[in-house]
N, CA and C atoms of all chains as a GROMACS GRO file, in nm:
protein
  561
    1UNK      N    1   0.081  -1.157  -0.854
    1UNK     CA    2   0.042  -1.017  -0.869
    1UNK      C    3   0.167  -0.933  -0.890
    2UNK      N    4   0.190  -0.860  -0.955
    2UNK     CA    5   0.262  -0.759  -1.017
    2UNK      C    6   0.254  -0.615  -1.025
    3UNK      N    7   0.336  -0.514  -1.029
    3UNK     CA    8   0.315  -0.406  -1.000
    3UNK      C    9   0.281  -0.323  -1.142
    4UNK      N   10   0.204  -0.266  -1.182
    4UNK     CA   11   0.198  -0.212  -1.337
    4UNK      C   12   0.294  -0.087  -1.331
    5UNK      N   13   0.248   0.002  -1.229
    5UNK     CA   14   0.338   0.160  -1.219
    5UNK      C   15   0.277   0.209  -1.077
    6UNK      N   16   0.312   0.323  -1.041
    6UNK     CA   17   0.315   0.387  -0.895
    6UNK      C   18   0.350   0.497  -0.978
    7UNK      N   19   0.248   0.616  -0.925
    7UNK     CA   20   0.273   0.756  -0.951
    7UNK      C   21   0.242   0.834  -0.856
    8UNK      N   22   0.391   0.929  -0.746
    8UNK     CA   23   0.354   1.014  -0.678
    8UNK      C   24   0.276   1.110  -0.753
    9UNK      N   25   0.206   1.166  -0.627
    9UNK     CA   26   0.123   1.269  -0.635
    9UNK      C   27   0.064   1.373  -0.523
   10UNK      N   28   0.014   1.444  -0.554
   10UNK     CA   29  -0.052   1.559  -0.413
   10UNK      C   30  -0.158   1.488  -0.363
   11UNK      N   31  -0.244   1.404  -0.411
   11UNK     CA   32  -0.366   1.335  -0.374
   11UNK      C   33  -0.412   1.231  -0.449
   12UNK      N   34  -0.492   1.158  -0.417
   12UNK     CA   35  -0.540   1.004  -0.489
   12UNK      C   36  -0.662   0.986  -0.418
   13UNK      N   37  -0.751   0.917  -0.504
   13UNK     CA   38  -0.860   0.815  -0.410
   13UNK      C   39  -0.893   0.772  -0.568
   14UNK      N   40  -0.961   0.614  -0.497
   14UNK     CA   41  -0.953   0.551  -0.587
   14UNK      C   42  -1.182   0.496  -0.559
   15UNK      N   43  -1.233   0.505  -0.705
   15UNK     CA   44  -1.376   0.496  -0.711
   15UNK      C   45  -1.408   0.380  -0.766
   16UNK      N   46  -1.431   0.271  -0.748
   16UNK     CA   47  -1.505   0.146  -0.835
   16UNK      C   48  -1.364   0.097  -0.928
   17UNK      N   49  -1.267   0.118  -0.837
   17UNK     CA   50  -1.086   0.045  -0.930
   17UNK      C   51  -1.055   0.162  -1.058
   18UNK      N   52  -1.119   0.293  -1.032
   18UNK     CA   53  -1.047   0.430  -1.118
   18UNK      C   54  -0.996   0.524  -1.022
   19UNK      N   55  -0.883   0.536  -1.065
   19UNK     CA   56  -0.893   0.685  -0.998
   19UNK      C   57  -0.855   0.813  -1.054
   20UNK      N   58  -0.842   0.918  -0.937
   20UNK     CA   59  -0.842   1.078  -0.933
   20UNK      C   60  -0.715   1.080  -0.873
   21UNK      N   61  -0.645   1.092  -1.013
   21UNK     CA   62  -0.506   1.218  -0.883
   21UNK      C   63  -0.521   1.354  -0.881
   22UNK      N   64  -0.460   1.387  -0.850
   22UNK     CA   65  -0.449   1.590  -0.808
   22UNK      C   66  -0.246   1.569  -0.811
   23UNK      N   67  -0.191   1.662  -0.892
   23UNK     CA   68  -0.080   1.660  -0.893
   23UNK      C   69   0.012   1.577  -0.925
   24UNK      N   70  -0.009   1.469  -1.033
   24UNK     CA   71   0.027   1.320  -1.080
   24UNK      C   72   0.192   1.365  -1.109
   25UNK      N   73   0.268   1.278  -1.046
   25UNK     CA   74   0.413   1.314  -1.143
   25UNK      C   75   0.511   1.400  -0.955
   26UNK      N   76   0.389   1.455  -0.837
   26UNK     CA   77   0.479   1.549  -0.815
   26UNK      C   78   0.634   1.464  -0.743
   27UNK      N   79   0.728   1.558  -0.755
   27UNK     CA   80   0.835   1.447  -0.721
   27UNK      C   81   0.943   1.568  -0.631
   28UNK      N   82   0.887   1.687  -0.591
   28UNK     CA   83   0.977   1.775  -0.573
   28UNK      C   84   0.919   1.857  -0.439
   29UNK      N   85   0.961   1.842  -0.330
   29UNK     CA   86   0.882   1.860  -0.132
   29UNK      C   87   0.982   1.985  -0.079
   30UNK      N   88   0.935   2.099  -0.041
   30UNK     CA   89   0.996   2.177  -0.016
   30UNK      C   90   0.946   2.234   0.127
   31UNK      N   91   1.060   2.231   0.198
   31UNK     CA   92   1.043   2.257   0.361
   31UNK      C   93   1.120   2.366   0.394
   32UNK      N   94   1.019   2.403   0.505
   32UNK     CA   95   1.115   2.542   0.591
   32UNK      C   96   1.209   2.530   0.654
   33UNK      N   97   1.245   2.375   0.747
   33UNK     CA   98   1.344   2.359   0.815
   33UNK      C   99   1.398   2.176   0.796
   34UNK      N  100   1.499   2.154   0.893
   34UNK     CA  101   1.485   1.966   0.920
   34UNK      C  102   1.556   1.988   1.066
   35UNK      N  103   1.509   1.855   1.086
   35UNK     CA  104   1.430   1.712   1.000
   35UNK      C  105   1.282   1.765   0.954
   36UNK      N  106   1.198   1.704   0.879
   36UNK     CA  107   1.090   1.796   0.829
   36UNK      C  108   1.025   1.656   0.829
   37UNK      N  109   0.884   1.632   0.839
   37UNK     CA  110   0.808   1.530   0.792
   37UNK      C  111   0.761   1.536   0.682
   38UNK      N  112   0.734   1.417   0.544
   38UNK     CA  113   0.690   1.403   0.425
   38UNK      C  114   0.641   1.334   0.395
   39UNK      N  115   0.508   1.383   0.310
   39UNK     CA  116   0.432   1.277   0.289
   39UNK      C  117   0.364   1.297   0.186
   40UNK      N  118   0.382   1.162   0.103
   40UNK     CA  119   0.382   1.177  -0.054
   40UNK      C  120   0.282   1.061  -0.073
   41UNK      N  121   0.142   1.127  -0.162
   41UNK     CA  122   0.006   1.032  -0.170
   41UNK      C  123   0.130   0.903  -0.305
   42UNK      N  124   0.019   0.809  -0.296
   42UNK     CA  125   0.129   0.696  -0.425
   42UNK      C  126   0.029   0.633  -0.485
   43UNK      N  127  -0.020   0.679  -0.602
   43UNK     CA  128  -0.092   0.584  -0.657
   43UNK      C  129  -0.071   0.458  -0.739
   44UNK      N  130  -0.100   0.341  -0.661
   44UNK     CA  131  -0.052   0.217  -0.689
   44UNK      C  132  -0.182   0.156  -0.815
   45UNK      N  133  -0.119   0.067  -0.912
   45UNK     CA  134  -0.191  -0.009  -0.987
   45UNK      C  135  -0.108  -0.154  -0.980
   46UNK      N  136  -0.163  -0.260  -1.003
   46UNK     CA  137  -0.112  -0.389  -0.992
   46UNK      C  138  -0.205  -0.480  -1.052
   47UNK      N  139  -0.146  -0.611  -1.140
   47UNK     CA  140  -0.238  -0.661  -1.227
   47UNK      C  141  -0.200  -0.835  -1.147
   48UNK      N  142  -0.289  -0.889  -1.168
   48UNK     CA  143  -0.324  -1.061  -1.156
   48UNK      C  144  -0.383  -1.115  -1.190
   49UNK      N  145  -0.362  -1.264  -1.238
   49UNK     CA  146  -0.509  -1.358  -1.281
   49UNK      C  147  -0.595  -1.378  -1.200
   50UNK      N  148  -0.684  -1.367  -1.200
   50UNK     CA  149  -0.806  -1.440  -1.150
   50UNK      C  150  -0.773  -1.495  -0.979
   51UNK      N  151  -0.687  -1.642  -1.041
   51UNK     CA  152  -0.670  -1.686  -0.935
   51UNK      C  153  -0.551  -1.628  -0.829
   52UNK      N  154  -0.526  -1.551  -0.827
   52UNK     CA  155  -0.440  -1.494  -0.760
   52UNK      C  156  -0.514  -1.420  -0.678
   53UNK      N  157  -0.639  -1.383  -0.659
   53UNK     CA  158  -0.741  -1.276  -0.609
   53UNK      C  159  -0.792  -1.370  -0.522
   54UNK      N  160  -0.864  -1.288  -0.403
   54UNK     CA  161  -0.935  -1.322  -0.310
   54UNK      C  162  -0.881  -1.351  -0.183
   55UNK      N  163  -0.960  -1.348  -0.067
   55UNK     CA  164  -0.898  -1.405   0.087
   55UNK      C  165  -0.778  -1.529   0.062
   56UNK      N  166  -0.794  -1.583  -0.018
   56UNK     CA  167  -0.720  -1.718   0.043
   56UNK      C  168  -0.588  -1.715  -0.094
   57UNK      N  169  -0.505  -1.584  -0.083
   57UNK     CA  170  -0.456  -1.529  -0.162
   57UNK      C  171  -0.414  -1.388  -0.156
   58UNK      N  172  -0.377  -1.360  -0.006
   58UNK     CA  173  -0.298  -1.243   0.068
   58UNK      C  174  -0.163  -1.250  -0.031
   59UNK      N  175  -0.135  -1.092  -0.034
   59UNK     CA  176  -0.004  -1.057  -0.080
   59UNK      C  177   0.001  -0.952  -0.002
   60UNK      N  178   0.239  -0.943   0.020
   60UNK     CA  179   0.276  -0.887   0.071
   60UNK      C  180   0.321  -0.769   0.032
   61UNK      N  181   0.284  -0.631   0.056
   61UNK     CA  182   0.343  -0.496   0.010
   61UNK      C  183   0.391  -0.471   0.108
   62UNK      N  184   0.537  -0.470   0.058
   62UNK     CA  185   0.641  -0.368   0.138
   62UNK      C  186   0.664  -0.264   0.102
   63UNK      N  187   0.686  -0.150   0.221
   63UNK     CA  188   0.701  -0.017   0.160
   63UNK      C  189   0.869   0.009   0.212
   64UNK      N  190   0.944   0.086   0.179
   64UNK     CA  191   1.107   0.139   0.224
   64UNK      C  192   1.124   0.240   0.187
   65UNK      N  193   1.179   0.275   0.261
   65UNK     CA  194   1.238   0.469   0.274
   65UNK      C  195   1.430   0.453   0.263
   66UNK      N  196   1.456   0.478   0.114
   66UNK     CA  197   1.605   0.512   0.132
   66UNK      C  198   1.634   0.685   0.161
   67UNK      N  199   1.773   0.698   0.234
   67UNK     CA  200   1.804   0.817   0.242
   67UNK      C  201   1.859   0.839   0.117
   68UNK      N  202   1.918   0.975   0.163
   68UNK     CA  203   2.014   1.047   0.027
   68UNK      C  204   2.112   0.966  -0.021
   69UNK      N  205   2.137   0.862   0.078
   69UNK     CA  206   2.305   0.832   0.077
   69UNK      C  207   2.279   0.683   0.019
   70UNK      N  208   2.101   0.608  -0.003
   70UNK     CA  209   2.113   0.523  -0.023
   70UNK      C  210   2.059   0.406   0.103
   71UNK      N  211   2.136   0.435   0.215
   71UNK     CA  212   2.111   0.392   0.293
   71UNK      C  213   1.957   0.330   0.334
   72UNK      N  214   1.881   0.191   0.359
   72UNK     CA  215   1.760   0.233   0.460
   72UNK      C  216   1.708   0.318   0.554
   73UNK      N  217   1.639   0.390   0.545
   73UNK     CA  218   1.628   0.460   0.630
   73UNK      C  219   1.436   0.392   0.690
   74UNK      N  220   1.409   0.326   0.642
   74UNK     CA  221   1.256   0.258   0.763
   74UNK      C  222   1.253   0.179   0.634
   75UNK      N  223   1.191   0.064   0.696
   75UNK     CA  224   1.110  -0.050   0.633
   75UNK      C  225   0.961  -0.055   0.712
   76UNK      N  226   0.890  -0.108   0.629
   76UNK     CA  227   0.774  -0.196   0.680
   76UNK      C  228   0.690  -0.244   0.555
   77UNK      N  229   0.547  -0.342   0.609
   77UNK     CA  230   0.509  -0.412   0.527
   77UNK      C  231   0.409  -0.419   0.589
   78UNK      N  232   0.289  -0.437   0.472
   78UNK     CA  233   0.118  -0.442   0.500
   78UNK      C  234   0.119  -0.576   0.409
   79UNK      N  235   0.032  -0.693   0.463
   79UNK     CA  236  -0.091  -0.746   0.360
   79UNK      C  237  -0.217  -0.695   0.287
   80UNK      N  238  -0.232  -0.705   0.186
   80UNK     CA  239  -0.310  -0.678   0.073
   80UNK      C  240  -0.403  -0.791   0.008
   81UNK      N  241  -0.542  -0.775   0.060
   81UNK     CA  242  -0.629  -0.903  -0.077
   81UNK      C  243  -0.701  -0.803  -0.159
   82UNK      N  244  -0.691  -0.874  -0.251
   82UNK     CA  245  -0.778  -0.798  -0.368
   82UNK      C  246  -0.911  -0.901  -0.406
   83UNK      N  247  -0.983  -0.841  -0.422
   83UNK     CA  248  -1.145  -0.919  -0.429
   83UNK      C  249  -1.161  -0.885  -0.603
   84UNK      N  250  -1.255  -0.981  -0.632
   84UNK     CA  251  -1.366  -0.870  -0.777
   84UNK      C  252  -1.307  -0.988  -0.805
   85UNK      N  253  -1.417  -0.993  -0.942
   85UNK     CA  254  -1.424  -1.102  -1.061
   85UNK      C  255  -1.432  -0.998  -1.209
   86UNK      N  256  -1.348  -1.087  -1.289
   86UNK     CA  257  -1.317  -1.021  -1.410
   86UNK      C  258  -1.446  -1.083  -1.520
   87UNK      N  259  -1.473  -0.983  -1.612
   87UNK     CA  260  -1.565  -1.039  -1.702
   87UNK      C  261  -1.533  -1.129  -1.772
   88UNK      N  262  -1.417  -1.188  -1.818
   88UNK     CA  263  -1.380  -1.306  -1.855
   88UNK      C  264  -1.241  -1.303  -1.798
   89UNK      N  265  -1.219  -1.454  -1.700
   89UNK     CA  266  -1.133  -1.503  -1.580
   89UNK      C  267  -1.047  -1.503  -1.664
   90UNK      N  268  -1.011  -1.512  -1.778
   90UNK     CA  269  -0.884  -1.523  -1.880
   90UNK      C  270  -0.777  -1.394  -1.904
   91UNK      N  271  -0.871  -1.268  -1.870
   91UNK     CA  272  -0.854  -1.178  -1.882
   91UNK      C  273  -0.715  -1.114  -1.768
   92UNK      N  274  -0.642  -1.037  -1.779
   92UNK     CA  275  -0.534  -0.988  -1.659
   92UNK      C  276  -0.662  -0.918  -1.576
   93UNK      N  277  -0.630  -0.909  -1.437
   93UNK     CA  278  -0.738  -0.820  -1.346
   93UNK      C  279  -0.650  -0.693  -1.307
   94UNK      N  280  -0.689  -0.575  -1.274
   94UNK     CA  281  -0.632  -0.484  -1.276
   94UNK      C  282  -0.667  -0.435  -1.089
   95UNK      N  283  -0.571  -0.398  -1.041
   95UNK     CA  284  -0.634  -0.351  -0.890
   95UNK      C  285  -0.552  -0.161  -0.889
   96UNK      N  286  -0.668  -0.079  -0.823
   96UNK     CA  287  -0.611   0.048  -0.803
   96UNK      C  288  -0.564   0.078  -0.641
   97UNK      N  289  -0.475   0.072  -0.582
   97UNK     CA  290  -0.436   0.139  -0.421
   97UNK      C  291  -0.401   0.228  -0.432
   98UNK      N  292  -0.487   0.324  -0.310
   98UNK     CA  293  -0.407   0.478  -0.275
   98UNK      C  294  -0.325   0.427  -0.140
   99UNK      N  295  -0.203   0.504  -0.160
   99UNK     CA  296  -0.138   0.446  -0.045
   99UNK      C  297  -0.038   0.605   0.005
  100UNK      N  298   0.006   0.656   0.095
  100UNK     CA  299   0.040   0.754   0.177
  100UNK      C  300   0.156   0.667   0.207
  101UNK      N  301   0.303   0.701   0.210
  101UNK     CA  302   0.420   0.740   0.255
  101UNK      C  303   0.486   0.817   0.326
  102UNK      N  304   0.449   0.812   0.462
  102UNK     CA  305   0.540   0.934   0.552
  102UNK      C  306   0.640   0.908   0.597
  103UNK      N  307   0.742   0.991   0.618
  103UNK     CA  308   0.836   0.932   0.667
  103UNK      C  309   0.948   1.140   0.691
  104UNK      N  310   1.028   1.085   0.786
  104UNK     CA  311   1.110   1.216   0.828
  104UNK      C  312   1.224   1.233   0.708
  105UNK      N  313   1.228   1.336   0.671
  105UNK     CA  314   1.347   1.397   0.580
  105UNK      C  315   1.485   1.486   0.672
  106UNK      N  316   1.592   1.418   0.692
  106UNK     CA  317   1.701   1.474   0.788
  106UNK      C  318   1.783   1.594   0.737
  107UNK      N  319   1.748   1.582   0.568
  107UNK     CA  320   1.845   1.667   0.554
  107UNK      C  321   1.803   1.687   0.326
  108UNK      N  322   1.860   1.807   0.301
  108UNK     CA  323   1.792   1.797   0.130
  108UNK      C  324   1.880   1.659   0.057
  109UNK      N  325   1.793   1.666  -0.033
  109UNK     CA  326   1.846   1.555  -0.112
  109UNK      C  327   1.736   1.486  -0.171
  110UNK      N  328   1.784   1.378  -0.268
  110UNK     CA  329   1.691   1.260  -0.292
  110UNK      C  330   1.702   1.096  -0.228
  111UNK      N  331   1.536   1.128  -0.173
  111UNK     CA  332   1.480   0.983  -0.112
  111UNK      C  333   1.432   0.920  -0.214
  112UNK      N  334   1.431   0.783  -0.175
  112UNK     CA  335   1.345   0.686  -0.300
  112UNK      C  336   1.285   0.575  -0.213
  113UNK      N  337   1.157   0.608  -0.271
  113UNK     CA  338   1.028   0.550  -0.223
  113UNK      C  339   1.033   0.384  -0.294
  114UNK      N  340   1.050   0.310  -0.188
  114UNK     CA  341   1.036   0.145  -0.281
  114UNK      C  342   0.970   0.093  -0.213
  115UNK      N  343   0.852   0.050  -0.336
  115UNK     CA  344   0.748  -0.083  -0.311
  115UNK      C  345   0.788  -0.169  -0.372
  116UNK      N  346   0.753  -0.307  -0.274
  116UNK     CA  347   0.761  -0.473  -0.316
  116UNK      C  348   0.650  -0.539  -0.279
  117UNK      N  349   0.602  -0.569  -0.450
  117UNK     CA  350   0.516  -0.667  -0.400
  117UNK      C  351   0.556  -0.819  -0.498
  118UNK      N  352   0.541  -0.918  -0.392
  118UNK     CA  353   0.554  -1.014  -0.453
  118UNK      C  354   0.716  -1.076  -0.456
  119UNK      N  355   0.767  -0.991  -0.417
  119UNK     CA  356   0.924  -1.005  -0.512
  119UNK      C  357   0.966  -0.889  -0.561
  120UNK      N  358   0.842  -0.833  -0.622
  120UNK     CA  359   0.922  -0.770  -0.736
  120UNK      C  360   0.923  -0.575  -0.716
  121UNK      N  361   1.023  -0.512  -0.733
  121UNK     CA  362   1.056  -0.376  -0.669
  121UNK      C  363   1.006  -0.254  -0.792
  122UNK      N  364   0.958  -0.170  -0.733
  122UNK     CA  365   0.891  -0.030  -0.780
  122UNK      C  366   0.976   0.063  -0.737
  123UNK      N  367   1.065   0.186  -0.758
  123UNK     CA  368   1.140   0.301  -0.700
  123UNK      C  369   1.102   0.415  -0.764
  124UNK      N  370   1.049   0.495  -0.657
  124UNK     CA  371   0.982   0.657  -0.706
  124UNK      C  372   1.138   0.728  -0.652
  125UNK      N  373   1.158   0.805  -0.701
  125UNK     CA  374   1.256   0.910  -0.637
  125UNK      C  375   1.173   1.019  -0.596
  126UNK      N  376   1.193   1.057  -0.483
  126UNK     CA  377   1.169   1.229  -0.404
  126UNK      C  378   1.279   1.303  -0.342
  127UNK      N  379   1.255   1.414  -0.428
  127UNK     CA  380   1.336   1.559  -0.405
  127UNK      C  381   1.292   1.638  -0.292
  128UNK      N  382   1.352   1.626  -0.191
  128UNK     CA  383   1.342   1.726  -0.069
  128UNK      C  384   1.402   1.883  -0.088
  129UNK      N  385   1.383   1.950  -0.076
  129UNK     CA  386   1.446   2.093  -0.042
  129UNK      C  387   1.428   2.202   0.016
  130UNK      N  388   1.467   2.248   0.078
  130UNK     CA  389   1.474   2.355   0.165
  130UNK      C  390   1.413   2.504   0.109
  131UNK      N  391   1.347   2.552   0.191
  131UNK     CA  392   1.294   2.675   0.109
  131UNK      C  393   1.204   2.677   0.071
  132UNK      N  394   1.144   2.838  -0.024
  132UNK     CA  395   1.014   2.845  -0.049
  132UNK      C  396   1.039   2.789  -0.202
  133UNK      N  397   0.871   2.713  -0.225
  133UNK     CA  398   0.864   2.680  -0.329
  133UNK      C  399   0.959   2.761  -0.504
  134UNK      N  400   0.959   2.707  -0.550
  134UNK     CA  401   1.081   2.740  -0.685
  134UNK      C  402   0.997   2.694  -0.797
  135UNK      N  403   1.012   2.772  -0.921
  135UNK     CA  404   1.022   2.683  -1.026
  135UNK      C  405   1.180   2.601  -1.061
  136UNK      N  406   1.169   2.497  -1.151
  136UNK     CA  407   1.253   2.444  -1.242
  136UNK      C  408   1.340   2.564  -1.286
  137UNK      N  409   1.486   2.574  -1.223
  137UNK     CA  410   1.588   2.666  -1.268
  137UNK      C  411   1.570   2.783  -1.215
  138UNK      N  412   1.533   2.824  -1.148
  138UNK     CA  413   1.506   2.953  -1.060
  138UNK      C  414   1.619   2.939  -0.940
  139UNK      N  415  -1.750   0.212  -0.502
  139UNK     CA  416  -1.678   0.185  -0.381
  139UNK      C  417  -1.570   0.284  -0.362
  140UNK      N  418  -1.512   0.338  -0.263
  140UNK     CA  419  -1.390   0.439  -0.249
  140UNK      C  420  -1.309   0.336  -0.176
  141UNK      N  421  -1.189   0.290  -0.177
  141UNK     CA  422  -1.084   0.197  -0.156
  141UNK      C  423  -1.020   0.280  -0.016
  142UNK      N  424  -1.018   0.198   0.049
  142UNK     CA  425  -0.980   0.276   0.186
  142UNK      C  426  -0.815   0.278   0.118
  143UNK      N  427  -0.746   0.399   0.227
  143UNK     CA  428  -0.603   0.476   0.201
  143UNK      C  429  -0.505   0.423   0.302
  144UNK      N  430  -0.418   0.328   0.221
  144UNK     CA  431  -0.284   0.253   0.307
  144UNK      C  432  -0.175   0.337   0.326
  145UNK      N  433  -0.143   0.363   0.463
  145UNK     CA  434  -0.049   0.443   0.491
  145UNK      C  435   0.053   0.405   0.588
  146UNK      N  436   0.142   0.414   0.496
  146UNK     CA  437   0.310   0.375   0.576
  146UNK      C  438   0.373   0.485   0.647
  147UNK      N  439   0.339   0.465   0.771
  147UNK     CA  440   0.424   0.568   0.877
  147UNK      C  441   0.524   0.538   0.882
  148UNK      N  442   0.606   0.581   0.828
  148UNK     CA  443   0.749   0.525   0.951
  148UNK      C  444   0.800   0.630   1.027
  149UNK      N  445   0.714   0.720   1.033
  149UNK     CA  446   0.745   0.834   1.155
  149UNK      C  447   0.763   0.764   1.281
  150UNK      N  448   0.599   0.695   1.277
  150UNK     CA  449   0.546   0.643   1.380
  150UNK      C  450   0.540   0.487   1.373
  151UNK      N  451   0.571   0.433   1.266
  151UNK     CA  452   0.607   0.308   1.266
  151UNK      C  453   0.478   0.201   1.260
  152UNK      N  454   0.416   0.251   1.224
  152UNK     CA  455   0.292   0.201   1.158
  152UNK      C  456   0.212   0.205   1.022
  153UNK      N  457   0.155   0.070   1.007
  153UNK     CA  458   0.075   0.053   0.872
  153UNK      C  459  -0.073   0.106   0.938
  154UNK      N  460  -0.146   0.189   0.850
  154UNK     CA  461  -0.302   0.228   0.898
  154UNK      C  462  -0.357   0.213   0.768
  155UNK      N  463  -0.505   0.150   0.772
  155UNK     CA  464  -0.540   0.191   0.657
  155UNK      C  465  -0.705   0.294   0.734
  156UNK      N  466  -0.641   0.381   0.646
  156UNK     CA  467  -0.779   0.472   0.662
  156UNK      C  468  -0.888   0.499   0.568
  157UNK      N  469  -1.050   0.501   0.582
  157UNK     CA  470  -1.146   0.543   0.543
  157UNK      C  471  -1.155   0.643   0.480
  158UNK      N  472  -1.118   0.730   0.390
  158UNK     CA  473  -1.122   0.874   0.369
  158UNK      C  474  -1.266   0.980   0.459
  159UNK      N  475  -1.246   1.037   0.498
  159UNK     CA  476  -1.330   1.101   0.553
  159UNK      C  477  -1.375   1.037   0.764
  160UNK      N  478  -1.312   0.954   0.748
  160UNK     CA  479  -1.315   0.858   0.906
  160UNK      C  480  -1.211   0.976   1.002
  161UNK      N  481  -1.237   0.976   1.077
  161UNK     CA  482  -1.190   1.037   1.277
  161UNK      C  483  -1.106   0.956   1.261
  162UNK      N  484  -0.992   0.972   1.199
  162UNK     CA  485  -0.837   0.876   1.218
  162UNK      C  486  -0.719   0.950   1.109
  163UNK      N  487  -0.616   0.966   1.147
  163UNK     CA  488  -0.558   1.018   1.074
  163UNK      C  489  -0.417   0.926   1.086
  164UNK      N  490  -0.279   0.968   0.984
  164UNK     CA  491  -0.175   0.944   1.004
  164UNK      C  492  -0.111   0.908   1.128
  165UNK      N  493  -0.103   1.038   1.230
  165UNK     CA  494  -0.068   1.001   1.372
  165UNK      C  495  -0.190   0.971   1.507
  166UNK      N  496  -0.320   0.950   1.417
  166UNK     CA  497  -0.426   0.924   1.519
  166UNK      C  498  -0.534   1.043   1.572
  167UNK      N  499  -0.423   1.156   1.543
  167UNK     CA  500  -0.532   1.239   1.622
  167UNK      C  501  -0.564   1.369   1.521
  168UNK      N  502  -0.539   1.321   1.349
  168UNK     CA  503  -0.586   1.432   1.275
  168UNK      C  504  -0.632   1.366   1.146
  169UNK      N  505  -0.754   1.379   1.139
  169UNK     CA  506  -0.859   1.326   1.037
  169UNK      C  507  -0.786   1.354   0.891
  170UNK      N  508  -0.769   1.305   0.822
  170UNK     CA  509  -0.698   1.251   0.679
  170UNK      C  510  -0.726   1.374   0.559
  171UNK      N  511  -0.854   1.449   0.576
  171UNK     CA  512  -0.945   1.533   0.532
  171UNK      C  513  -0.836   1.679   0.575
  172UNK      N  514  -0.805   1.661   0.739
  172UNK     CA  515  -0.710   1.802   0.747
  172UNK      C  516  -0.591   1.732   0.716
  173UNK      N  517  -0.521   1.647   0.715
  173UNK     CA  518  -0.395   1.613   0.632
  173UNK      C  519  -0.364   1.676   0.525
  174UNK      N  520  -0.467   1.650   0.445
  174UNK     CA  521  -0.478   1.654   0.296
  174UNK      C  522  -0.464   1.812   0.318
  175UNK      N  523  -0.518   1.877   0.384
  175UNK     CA  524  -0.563   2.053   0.345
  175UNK      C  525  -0.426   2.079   0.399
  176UNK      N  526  -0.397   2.003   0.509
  176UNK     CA  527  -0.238   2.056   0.576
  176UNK      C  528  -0.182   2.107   0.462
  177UNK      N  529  -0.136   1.942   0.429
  177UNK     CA  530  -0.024   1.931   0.328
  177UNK      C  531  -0.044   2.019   0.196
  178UNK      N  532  -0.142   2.037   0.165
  178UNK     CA  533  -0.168   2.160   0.029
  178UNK      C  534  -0.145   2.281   0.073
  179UNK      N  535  -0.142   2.311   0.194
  179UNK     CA  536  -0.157   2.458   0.250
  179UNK      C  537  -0.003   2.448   0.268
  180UNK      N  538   0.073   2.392   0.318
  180UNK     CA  539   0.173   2.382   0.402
  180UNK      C  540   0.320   2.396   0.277
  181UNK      N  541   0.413   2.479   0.297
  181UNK     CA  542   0.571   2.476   0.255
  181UNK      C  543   0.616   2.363   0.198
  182UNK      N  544   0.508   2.268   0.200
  182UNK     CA  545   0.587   2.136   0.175
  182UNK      C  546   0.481   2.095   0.097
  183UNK      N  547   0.442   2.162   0.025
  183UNK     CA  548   0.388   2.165  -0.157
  183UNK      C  549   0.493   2.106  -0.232
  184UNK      N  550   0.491   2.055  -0.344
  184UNK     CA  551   0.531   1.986  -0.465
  184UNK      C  552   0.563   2.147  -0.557
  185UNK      N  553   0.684   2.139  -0.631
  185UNK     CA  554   0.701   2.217  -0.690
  185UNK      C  555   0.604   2.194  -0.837
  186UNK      N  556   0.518   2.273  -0.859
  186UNK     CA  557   0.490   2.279  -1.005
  186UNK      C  558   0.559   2.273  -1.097
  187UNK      N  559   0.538   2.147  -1.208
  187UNK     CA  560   0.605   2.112  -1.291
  187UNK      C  561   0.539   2.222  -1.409
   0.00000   0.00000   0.00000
């Protein structure tokens, strides 16, 4: 199983393997003070054959929080099965996860959000900042 | 089907997966439903692109 893309956003839920974002793309968290808590919806897509699906065929998603500096700043990790049969087993299968990222912000800067599944690494960047909301160049 | 919502605390250092609309929230004691309104209401909006 493989990761196709991950797109922060303001919201996600996912209906019959489609979904609804609200705010697709947002990448920019603006707080009154710190440490501040943040929490950024992630809409996950990930593709596999056939046989890669089902109970007897757990995969591991790790999620990680780097700081500004790079540094780890939290790890952890969930198991994931994905169920469903494809209309023809030949076919790639497609899976949709909404998944939530919280984690404390110490100070402005950019965090980067990394998922692993399988092996293989996904990195969202998030912009923390201080203050009331801004446009771009203001 | 609505895909229940995997959420990585590392506030609190926990994986949850929640129900949308279920009596469980991020830290346990705030339903996912006021999360969501928090976080839209709250300073810590997404800048409009």
């Amino acid at each position: 199983m493989r990761i196709d893309w991950i797109i922060p956003c303001r919201f996600v839920e996912i209906h019959d393997n489609l979904g609804t974002l609200v705010g697709a793309g947002s990448d920019t968290y603006w707080v009154a003070e710190f440490p501040a808590p943040v929490q950024v919806f992630l809409a996950m897509r990930f593709s596999a054959m056939q046989d890669e699906l089902g109970p007897d065929n757990p995969h591991t998603l790790r999620n990680l929080i780097r700081d500004t500096q790079g540094n780890v700043l939290s790890e952890m990790s969930g198991e994931i099965v994905a169920e469903g049969e494809q209309h023809k087993p030949e076919y790639l299968a497609t899976i949709m996860l909404p998944t939530i990222a919280q984690f404390e912000a110490a100070e402005e800067g950019t965090y980067m959000l990394e998922s692993d599944l399988d092996g293989e690494t996904n990195a969202v960047p998030i912009h923390v900042l201080q203050g009331p909301p801004r446009a771009p160049g203001e | 089907m609505q895909i229940p919502i995997t959420v990585f605390d590392h506030i609190n250092k926990k994986v949850l997966v929640i129900q949308p609309g279920a009596a469980a929230g991020v830290n346990g004691e705030r339903p996912l439903d006021e999360l969501i309104a928090a976080q839209q209401a709250s300073t810590a909006q997404s800048a409009s692109k």
